[in-house]
Backbone as a printed PyTorch tensor [residue, N CA C, xyz], in Angstrom:
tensor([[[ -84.1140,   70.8980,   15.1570],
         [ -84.3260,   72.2730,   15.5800],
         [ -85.3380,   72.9680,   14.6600]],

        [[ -85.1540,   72.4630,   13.4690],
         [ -86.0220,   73.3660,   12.5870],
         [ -87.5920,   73.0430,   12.8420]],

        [[ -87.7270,   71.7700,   13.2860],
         [ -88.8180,   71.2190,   13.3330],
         [ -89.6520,   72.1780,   14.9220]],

        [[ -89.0660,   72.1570,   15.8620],
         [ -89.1580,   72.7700,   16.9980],
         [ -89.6640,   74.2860,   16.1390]],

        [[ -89.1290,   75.0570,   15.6720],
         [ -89.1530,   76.0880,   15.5020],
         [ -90.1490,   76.5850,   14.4930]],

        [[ -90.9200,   75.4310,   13.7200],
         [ -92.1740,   75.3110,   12.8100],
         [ -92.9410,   75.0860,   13.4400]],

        [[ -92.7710,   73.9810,   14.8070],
         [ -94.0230,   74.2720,   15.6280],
         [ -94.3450,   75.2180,   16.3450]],

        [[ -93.1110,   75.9070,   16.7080],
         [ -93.5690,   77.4560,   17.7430],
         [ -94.1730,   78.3640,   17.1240]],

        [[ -93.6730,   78.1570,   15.5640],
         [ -94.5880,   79.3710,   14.4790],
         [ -96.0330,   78.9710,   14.2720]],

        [[ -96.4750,   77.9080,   14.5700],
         [ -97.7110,   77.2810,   13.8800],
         [ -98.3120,   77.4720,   15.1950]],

        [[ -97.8450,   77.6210,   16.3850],
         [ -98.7100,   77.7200,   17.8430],
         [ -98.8750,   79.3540,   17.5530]],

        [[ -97.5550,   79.9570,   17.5320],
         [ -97.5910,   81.8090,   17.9010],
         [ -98.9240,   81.9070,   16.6800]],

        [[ -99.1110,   81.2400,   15.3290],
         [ -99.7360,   82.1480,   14.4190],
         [-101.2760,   81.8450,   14.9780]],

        [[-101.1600,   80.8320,   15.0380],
         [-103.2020,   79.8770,   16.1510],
         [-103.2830,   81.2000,   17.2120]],

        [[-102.5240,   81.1460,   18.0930],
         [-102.5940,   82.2810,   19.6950],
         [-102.9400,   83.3030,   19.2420]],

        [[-102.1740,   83.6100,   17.6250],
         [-102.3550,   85.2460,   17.1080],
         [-103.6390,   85.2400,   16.8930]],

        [[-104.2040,   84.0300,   15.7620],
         [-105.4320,   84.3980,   15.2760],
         [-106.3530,   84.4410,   16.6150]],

        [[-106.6080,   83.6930,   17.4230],
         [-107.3430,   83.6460,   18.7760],
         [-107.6040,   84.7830,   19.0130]],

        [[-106.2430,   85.5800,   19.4860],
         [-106.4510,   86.8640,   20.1550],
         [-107.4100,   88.0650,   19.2270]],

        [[-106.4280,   88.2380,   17.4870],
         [-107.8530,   88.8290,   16.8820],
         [-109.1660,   88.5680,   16.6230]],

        [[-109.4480,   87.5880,   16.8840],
         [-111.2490,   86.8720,   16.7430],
         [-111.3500,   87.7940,   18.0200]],

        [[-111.2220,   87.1470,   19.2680],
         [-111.6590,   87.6210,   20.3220],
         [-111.7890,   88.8510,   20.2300]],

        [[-110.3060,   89.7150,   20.1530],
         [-110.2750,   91.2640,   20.0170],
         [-111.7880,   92.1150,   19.7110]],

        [[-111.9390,   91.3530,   18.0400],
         [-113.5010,   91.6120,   17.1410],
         [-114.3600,   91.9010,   17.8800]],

        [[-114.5550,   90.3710,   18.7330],
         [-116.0120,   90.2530,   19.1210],
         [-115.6910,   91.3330,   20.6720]],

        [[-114.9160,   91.6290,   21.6620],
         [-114.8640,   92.2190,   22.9190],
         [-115.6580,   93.3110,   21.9100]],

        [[-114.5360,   94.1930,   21.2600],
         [-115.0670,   95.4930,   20.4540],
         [-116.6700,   95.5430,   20.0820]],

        [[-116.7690,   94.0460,   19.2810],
         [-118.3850,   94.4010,   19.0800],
         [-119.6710,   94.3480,   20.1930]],

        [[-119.2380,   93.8490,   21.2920],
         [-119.8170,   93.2380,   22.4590],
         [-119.9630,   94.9250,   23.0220]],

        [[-118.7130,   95.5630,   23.1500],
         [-118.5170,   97.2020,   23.2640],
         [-119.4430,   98.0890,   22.7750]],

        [[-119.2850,   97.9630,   21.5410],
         [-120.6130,   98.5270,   20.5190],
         [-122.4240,   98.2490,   21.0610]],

        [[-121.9320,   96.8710,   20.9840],
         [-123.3470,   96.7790,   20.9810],
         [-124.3150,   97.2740,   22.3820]],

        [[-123.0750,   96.8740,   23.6590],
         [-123.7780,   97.4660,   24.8330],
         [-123.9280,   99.0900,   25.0210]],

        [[-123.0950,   99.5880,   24.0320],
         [-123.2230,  101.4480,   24.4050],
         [-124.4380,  102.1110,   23.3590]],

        [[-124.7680,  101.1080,   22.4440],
         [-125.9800,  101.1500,   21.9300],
         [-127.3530,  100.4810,   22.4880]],

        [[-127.3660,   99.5350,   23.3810],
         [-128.0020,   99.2200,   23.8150],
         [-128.6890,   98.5920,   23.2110]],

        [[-128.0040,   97.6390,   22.5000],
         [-128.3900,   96.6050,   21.4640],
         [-128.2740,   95.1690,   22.0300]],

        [[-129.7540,   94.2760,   22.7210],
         [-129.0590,   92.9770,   23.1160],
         [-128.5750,   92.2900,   22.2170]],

        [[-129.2810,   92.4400,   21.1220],
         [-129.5320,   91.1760,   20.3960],
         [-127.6750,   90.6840,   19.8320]],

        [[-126.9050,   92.2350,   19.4070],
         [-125.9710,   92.2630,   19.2690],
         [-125.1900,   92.0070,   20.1820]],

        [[-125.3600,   92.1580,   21.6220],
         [-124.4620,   92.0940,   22.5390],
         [-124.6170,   90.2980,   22.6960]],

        [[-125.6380,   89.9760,   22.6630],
         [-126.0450,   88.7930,   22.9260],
         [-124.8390,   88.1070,   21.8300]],

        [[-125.2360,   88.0640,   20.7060],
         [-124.5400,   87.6890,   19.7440],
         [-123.0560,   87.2180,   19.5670]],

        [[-122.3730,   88.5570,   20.0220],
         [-121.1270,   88.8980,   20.5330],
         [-120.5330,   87.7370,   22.0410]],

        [[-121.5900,   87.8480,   22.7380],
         [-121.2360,   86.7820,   23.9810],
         [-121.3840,   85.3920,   23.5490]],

        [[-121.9600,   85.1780,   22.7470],
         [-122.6120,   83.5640,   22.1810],
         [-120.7600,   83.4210,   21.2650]],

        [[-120.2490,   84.0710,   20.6570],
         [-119.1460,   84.0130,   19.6760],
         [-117.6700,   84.2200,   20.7400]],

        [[-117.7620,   85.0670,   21.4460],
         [-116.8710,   84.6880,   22.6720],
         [-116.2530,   83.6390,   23.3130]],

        [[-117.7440,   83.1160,   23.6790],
         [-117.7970,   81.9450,   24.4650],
         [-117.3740,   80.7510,   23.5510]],

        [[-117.9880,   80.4980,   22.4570],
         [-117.3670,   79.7080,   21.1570],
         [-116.3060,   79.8230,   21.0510]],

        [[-115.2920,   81.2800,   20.6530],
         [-113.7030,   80.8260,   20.5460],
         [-113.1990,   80.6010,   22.2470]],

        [[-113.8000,   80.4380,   23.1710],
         [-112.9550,   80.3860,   24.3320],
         [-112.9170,   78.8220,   24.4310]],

        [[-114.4690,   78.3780,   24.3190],
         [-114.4580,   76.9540,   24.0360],
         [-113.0350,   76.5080,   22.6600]],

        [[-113.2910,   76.5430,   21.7620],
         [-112.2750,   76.3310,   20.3750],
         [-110.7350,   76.7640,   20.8990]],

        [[-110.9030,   77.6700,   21.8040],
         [-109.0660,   78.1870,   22.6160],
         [-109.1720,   76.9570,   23.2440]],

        [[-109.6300,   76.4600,   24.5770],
         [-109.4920,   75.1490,   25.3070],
         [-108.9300,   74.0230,   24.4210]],

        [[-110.1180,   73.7480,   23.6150],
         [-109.9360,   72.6580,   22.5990],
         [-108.2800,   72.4400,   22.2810]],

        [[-107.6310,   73.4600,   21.5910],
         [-106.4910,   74.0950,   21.0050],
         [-105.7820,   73.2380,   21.7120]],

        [[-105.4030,   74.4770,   23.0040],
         [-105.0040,   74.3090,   23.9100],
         [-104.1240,   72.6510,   24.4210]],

        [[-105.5200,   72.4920,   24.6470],
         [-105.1490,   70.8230,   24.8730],
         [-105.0220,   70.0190,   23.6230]],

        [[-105.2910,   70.1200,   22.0930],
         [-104.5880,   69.5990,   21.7150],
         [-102.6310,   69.4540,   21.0740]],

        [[-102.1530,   70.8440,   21.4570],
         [-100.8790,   71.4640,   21.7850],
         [-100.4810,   70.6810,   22.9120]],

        [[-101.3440,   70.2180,   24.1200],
         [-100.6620,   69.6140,   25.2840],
         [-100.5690,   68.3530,   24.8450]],

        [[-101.5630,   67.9510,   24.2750],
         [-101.2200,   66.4710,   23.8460],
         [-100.1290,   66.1610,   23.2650]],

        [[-100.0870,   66.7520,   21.8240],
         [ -98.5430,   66.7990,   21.4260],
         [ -97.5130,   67.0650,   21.6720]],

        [[ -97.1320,   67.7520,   22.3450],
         [ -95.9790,   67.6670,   23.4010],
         [ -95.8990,   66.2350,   24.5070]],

        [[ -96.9330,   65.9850,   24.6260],
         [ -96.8270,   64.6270,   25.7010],
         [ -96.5060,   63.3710,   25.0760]],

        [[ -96.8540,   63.5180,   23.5010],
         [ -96.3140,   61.7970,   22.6710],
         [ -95.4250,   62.7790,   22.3850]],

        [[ -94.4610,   63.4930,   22.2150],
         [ -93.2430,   63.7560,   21.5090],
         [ -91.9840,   63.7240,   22.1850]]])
């Protein structure tokens, strides 16, 4: 049980960090379009797209482990 319950903490704290990266960059993506800044907005979408890719990745390697366990 304990073991179960170190992995749900080690998934919830990954999901947590995910969500604040992302959070960052939406906000700065925000910024940058009400300034009318591509280069920043650009920036912001290029780093998005990176943790969404790195979320997938995750993702499936969480599914994997559950499937040998």
């Amino acid at each position: 049980m304990k073991d179960y319950m170190m992995d749900n903490a080690y998934k919830l704290g990954t999901y947590s960090a995910f969500a604040g990266m992302m959070r960052r960059e939406i906000r700065n993506l925000s910024e940058a379009q009400s300034k009318d800044d591509e280069f920043m907005a650009d920036w912001a979408i290029r780093n998005l797209v990176s943790l969404a890719k790195q979320f997938e990745e995750t993702v499936e390697k969480f599914e994997k482990e559950v499937d040998t366990d």
